[in-house]
N, CA, C and O atoms as CSV, one atom per row, in Angstrom:
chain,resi,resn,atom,element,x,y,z
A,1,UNK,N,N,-14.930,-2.510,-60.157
A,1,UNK,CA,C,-14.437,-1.351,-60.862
A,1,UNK,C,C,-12.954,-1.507,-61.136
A,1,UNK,O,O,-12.089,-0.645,-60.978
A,2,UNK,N,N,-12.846,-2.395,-61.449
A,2,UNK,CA,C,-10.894,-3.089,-61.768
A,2,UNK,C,C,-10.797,-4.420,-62.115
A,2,UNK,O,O,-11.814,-5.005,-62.488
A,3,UNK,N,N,-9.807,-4.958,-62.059
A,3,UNK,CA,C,-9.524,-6.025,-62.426
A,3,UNK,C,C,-9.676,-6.774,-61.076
A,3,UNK,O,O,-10.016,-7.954,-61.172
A,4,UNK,N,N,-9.483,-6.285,-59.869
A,4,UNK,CA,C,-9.542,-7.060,-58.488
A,4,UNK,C,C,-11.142,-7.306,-58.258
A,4,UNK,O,O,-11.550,-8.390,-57.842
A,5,UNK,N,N,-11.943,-6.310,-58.536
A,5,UNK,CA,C,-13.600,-6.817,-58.454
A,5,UNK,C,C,-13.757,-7.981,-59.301
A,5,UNK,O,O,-14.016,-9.062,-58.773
A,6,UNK,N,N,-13.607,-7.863,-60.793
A,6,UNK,CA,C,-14.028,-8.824,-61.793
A,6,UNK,C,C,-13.442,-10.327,-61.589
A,6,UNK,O,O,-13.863,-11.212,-62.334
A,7,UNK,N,N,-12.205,-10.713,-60.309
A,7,UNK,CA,C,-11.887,-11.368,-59.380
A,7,UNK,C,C,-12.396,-12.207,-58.336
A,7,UNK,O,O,-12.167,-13.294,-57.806
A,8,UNK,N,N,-13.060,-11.393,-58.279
A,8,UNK,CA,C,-13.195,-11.407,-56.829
A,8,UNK,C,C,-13.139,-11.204,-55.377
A,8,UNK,O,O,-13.873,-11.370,-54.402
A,9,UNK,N,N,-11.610,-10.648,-55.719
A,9,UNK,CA,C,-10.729,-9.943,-54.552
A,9,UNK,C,C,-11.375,-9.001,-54.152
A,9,UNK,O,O,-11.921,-8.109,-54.801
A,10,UNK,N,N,-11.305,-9.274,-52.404
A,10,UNK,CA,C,-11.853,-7.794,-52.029
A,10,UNK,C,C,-10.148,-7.130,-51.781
A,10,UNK,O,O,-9.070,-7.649,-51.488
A,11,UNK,N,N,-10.540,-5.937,-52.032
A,11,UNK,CA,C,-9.523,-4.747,-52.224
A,11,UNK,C,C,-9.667,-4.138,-50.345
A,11,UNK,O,O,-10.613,-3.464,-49.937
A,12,UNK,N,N,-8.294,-4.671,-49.345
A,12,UNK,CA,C,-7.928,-4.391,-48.088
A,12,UNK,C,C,-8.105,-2.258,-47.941
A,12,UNK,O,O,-7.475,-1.399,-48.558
A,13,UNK,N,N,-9.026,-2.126,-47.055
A,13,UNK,CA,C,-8.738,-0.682,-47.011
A,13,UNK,C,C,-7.931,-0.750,-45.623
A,13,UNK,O,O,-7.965,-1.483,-44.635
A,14,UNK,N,N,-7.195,0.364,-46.029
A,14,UNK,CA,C,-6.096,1.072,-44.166
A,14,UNK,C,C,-7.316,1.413,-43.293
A,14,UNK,O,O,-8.224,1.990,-43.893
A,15,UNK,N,N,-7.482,1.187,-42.121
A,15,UNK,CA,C,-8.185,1.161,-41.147
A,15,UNK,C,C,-8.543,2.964,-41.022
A,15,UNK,O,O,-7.900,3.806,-41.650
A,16,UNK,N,N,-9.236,3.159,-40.453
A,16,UNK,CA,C,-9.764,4.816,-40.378
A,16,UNK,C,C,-8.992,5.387,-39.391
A,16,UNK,O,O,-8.565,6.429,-39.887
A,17,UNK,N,N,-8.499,5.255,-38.049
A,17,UNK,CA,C,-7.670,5.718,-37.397
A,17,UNK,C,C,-6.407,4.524,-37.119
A,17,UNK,O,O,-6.554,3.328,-36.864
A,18,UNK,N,N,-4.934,5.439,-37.293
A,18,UNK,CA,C,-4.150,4.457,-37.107
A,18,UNK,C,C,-4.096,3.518,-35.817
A,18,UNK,O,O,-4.398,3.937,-34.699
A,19,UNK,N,N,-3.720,2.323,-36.051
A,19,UNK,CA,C,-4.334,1.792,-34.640
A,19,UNK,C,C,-2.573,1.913,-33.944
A,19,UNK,O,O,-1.511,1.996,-34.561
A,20,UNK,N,N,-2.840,1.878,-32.438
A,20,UNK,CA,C,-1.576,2.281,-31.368
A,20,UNK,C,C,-1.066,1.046,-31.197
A,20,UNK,O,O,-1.694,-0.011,-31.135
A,21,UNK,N,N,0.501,1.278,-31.096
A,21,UNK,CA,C,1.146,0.438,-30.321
A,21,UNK,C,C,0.816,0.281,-28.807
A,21,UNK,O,O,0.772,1.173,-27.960
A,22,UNK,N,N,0.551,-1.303,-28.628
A,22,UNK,CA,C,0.537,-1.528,-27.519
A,22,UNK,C,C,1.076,-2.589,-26.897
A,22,UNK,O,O,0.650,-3.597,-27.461
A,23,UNK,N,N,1.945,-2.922,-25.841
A,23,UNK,CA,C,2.202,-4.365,-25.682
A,23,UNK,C,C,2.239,-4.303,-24.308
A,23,UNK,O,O,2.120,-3.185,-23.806
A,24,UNK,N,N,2.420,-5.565,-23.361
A,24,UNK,CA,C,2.119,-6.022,-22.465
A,24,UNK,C,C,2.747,-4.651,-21.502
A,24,UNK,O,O,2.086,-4.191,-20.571
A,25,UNK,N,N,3.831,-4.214,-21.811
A,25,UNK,CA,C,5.249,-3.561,-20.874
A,25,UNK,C,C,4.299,-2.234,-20.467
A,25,UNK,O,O,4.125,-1.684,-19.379
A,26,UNK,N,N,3.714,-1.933,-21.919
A,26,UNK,CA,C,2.910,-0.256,-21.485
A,26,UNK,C,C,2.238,-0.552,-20.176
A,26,UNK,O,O,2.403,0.244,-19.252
A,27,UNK,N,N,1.299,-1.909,-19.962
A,27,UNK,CA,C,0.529,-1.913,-18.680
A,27,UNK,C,C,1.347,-1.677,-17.390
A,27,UNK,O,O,0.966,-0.962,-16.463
A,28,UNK,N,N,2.430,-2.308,-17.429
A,28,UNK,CA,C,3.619,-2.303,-15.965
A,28,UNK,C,C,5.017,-1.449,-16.120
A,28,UNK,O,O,6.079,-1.671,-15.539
A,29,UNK,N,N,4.621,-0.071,-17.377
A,29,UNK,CA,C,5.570,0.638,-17.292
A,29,UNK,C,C,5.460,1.281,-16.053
A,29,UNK,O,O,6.635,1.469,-15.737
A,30,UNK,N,N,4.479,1.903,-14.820
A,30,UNK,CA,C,4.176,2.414,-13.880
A,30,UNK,C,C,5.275,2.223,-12.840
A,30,UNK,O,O,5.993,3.018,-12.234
A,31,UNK,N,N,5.131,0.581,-12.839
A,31,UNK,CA,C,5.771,-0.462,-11.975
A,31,UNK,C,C,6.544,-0.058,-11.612
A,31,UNK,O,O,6.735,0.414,-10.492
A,32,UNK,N,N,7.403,-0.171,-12.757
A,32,UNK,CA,C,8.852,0.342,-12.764
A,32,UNK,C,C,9.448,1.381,-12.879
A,32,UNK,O,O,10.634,1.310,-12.557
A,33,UNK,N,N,8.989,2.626,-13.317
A,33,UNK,CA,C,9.077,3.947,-13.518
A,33,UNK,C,C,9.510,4.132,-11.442
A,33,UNK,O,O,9.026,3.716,-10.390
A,34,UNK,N,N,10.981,5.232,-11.989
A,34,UNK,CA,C,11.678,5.906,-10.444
A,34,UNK,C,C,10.550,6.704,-10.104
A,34,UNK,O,O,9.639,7.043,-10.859
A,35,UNK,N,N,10.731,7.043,-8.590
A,35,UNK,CA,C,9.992,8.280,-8.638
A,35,UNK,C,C,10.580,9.902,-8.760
A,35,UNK,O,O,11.712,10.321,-8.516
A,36,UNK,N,N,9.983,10.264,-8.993
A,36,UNK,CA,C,10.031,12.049,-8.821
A,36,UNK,C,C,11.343,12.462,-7.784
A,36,UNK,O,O,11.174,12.233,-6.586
A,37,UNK,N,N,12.362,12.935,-8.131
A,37,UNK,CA,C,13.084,13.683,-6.720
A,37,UNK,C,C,12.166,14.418,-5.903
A,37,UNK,O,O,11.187,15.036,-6.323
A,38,UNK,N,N,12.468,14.334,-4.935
A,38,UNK,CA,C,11.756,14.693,-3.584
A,38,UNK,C,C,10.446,14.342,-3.377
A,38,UNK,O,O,9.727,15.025,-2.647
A,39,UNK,N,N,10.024,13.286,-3.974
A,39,UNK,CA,C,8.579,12.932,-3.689
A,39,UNK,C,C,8.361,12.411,-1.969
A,39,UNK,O,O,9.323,12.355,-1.203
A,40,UNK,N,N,7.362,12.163,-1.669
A,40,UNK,CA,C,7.207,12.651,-0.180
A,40,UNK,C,C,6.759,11.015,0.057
A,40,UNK,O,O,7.197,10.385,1.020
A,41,UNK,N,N,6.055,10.558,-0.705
A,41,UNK,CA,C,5.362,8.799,-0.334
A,41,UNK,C,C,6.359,7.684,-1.101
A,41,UNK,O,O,6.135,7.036,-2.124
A,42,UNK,N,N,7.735,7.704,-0.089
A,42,UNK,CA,C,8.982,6.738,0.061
A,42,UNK,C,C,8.846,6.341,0.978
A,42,UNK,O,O,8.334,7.017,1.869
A,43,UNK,N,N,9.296,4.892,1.204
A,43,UNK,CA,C,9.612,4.681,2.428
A,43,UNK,C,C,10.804,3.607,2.242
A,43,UNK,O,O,10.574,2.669,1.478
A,44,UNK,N,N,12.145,3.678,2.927
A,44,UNK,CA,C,13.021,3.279,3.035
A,44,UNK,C,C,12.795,1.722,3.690
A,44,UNK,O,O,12.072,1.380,4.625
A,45,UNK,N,N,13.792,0.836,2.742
A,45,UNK,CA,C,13.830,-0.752,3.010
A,45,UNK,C,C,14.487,-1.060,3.975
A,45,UNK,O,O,15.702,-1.007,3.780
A,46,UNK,N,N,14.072,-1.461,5.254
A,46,UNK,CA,C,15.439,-1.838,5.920
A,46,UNK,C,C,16.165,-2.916,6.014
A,46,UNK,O,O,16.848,-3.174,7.004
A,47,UNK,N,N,16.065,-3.756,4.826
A,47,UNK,CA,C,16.731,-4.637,4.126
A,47,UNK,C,C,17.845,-4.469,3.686
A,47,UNK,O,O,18.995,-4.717,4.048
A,48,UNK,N,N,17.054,-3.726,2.334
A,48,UNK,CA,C,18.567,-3.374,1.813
A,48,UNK,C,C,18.614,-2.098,1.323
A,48,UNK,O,O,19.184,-1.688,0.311
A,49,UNK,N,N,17.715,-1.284,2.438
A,49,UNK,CA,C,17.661,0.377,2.455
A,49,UNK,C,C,17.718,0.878,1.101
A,49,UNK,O,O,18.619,1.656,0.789
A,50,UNK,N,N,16.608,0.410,0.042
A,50,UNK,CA,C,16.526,0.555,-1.229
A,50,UNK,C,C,15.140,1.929,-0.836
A,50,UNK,O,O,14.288,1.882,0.050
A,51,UNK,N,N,15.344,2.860,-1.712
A,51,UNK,CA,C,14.109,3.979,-1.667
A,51,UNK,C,C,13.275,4.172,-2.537
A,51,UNK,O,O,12.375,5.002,-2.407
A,52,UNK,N,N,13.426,3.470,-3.525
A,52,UNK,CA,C,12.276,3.976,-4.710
A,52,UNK,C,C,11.228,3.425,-4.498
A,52,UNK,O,O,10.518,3.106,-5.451
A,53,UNK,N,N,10.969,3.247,-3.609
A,53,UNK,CA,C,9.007,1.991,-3.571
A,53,UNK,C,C,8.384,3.151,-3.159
A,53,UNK,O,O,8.773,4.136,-2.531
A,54,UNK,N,N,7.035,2.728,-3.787
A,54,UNK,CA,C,5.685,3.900,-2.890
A,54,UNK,C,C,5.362,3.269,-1.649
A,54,UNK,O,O,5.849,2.233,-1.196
A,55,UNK,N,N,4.361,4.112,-1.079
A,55,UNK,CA,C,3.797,3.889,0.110
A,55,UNK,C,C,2.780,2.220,0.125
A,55,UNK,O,O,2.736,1.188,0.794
A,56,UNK,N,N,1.992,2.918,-1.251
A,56,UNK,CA,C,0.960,1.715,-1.218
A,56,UNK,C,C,1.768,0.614,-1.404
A,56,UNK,O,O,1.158,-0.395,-1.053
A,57,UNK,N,N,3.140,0.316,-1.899
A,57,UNK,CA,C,4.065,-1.423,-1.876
A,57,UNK,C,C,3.978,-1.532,-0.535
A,57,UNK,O,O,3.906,-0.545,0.197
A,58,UNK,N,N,3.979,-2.508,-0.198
A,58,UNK,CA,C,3.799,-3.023,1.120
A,58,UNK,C,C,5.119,-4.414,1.489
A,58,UNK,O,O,5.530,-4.707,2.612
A,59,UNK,N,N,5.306,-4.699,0.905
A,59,UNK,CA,C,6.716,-5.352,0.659
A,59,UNK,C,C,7.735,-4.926,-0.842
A,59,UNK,O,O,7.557,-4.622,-2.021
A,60,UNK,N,N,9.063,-5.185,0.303
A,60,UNK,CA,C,10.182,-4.634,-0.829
A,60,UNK,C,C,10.423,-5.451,-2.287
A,60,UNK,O,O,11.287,-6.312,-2.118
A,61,UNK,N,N,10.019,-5.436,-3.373
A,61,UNK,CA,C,10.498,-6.154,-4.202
A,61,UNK,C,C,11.670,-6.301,-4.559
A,61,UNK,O,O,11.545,-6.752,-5.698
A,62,UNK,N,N,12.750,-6.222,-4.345
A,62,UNK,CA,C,14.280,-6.179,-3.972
A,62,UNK,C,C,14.782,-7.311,-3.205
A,62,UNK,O,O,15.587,-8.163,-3.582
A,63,UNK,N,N,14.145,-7.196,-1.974
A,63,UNK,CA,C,14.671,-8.311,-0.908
A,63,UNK,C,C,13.326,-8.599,0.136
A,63,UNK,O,O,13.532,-9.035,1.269
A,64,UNK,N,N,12.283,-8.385,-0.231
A,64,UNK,CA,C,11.072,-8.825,0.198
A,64,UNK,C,C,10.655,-8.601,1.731
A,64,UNK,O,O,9.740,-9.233,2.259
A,65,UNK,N,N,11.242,-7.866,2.228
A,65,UNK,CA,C,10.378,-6.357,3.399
A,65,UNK,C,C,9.714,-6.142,3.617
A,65,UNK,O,O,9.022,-5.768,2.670
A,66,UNK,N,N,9.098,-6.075,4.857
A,66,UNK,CA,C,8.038,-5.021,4.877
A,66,UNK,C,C,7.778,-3.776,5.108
A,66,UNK,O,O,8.763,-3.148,5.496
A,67,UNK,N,N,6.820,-3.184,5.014
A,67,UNK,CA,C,6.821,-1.819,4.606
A,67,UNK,C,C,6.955,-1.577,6.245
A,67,UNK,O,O,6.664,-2.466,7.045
A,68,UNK,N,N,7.315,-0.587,6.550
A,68,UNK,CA,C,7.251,0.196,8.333
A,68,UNK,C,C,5.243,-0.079,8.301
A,68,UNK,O,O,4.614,-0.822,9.056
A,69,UNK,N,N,4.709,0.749,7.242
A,69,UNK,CA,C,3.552,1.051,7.437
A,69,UNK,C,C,2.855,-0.288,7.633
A,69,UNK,O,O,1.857,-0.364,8.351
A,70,UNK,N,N,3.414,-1.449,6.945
A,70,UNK,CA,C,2.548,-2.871,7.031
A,70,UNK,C,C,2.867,-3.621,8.383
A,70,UNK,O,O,2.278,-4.587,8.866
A,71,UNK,N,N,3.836,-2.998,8.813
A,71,UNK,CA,C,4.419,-3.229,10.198
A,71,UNK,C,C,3.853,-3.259,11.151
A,71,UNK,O,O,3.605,-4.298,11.764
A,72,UNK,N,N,3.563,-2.275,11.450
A,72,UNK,CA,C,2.802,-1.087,12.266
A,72,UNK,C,C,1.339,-1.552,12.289
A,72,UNK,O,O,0.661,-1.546,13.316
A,73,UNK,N,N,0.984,-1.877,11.319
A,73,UNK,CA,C,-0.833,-2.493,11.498
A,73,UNK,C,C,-0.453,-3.689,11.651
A,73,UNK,O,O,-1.259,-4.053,12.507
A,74,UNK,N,N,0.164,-4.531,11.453
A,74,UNK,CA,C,0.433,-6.164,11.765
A,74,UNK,C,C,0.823,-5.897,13.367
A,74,UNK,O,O,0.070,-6.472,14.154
A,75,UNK,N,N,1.747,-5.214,13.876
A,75,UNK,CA,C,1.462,-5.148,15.196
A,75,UNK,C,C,0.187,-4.522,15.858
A,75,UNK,O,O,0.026,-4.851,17.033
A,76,UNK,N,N,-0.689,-3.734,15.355
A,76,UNK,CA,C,-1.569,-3.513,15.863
A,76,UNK,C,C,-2.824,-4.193,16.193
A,76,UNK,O,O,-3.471,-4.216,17.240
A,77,UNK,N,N,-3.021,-4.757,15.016
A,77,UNK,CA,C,-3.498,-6.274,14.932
A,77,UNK,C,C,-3.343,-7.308,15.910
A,77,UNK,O,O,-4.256,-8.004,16.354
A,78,UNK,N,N,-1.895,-7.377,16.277
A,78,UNK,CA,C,-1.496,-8.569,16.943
A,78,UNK,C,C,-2.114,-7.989,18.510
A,78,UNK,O,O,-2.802,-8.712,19.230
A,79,UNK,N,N,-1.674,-6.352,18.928
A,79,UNK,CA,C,-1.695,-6.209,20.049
A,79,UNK,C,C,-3.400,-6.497,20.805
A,79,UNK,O,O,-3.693,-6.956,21.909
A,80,UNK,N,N,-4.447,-5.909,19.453
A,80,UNK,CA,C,-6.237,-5.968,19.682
A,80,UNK,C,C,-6.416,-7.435,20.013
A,80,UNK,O,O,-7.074,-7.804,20.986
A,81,UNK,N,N,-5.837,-8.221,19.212
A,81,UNK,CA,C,-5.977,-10.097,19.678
A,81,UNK,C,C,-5.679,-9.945,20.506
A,81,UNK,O,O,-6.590,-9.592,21.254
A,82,UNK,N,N,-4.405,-10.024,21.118
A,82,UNK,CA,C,-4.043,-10.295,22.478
A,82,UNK,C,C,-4.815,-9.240,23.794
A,82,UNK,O,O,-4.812,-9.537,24.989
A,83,UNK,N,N,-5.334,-8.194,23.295
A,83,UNK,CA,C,-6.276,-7.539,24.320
A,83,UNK,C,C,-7.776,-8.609,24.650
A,83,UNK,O,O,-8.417,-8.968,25.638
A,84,UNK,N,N,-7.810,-8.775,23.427
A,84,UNK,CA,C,-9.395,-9.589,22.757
A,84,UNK,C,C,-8.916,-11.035,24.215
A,84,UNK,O,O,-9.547,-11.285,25.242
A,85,UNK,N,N,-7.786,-11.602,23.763
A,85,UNK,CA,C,-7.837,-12.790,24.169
A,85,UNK,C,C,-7.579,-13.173,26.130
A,85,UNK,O,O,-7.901,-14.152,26.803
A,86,UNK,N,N,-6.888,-11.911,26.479
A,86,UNK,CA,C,-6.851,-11.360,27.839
A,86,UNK,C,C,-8.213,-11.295,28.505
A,86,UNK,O,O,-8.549,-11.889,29.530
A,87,UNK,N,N,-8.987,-10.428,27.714
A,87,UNK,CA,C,-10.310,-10.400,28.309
A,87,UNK,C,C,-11.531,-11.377,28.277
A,87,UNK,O,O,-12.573,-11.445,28.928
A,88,UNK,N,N,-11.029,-12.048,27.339
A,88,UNK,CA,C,-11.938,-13.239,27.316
A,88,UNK,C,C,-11.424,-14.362,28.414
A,88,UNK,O,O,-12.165,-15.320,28.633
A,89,UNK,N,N,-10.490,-14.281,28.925
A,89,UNK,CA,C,-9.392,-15.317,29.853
A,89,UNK,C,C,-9.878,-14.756,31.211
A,89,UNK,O,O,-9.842,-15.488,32.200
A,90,UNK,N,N,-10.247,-13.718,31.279
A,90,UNK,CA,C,-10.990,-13.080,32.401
A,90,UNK,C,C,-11.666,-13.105,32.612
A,90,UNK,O,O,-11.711,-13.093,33.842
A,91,UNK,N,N,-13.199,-13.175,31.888
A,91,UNK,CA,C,-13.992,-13.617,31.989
A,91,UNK,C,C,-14.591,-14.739,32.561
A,91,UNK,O,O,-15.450,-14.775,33.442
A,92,UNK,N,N,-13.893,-15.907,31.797
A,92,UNK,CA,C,-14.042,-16.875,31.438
A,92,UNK,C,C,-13.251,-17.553,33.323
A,92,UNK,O,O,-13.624,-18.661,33.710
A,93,UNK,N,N,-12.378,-16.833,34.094
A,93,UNK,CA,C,-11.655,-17.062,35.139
A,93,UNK,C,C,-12.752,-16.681,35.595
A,93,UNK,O,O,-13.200,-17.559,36.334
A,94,UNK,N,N,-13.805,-15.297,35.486
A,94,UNK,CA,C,-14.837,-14.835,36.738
A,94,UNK,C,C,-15.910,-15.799,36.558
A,94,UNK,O,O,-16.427,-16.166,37.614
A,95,UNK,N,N,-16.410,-16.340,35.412
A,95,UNK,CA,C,-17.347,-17.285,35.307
A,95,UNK,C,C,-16.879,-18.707,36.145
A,95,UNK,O,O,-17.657,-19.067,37.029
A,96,UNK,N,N,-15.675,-19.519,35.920
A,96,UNK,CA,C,-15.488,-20.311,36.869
A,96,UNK,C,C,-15.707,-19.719,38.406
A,96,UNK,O,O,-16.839,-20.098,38.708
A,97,UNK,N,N,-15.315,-19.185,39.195
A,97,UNK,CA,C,-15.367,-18.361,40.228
A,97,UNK,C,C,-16.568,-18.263,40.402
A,97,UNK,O,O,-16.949,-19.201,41.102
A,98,UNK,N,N,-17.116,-17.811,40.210
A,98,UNK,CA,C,-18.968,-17.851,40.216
A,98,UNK,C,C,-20.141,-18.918,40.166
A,98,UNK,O,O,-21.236,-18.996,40.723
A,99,UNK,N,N,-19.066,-20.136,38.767
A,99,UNK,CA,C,-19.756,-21.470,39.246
A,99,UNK,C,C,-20.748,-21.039,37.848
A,99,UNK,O,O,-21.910,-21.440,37.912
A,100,UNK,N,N,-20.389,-20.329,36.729
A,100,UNK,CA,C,-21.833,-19.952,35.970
A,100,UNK,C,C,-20.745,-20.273,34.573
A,100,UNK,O,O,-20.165,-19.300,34.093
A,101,UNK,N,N,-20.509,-21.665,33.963
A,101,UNK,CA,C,-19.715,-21.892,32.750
A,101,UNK,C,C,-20.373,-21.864,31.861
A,101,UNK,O,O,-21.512,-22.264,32.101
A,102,UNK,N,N,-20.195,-21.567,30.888
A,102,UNK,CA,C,-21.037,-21.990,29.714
A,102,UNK,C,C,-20.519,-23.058,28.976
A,102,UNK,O,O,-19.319,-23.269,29.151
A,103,UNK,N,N,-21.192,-23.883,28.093
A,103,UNK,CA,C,-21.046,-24.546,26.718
A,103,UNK,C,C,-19.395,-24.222,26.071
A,103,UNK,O,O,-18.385,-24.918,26.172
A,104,UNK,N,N,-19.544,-23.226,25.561
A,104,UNK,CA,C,-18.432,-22.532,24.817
A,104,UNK,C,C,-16.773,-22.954,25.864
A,104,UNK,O,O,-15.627,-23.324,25.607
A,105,UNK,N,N,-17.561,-22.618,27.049
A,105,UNK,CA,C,-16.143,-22.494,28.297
A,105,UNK,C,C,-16.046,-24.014,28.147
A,105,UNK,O,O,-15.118,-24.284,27.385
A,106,UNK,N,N,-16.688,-25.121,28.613
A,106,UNK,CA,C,-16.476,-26.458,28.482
A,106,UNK,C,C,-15.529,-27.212,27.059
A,106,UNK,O,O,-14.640,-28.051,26.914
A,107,UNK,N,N,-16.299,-26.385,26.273
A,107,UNK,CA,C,-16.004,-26.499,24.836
A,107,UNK,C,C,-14.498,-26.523,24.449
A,107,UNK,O,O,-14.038,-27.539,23.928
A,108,UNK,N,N,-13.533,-25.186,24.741
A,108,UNK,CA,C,-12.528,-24.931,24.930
A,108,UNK,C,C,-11.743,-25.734,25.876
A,108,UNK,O,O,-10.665,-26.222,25.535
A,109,UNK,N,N,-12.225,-25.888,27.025
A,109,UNK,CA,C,-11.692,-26.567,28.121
A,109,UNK,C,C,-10.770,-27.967,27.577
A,109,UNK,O,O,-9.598,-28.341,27.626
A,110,UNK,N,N,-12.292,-28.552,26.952
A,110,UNK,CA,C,-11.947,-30.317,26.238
A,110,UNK,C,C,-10.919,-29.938,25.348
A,110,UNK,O,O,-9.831,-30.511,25.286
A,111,UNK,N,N,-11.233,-29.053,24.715
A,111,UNK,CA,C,-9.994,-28.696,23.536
A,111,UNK,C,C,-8.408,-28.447,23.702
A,111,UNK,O,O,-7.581,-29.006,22.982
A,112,UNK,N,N,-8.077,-27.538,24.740
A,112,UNK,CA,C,-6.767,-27.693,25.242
A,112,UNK,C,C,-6.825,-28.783,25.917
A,112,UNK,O,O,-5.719,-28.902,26.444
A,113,UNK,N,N,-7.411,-29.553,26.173
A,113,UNK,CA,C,-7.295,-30.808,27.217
A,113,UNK,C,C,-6.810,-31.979,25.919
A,113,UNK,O,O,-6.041,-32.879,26.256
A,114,UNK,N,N,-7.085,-31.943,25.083
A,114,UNK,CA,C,-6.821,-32.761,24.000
A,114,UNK,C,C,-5.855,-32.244,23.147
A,114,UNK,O,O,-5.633,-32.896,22.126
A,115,UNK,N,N,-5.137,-31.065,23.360
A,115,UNK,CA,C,-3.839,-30.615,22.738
A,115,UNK,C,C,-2.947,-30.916,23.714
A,115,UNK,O,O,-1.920,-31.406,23.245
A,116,UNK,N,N,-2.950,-30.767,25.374
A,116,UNK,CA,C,-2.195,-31.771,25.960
A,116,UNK,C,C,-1.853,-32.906,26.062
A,116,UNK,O,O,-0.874,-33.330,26.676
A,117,UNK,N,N,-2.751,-33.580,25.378
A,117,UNK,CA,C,-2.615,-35.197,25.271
A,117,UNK,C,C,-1.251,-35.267,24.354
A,117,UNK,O,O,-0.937,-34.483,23.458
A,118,UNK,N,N,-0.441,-36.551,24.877
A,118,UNK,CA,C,0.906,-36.749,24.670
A,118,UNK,C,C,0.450,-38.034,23.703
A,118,UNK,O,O,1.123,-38.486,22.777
A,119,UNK,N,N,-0.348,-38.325,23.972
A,119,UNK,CA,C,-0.701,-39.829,23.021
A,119,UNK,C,C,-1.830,-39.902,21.946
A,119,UNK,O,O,-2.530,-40.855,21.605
A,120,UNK,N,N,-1.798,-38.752,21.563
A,120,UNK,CA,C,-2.795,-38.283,20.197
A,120,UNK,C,C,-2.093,-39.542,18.526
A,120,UNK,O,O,-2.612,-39.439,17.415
């Protein structure tokens, strides 16, 4: 119906809804966005006592910290092992004592016995 049909040309239509700007930054504007005055889920760096991180960061991106809160379960963590590993050392002392070792106890035994070795 023009001179562009009798062409050949197809004739470009504008898309039906305008399409949005988008680029990579919109995804990690969050990131970086301060928070709110007086927001309540801060927690202070004791690095370099920087405050704008949330709760859920778990290290400081600033000077690379950890959070109190990631703290706090990494020691808790550490303290259940070392309960874990106490009581198994006890055991493992009442089973000698008794004369009733197991496999596993031997097992271990050879194993620090071969981390003492000076001539590995």
């Amino acid at each position: 119906s023009g001179p562009e049909a009798q062409l050949g040309v197809l004739k470009v239509r504008p898309p039906l809804e305008p399409q949005a700007e988008c680029n990579g930054s919109c995804f990690r504007r969050p990131l970086y966005a301060l928070p709110e005055p007086g927001a309540t889920k801060l927690w202070e760096c004791s690095g370099c006592r920087a405050q704008n991180f949330k709760i859920s960061d778990e290290v400081c991106r600033q000077c690379g910290s950890k959070s109190p809160s990631l703290l706090a379960r990494e020691d808790c963590e550490r303290r259940r092992q070392e309960r874990e590993r106490r009581h198994q050392e006890k055991a493992r002392a009442e089973r000698e004592e008794n004369g009733t070792l197991t496999m596993d106890d031997m097992r271990l035994a050879y194993e620090e016995g071969i981390d003492l070795d000076p001539f590995k």
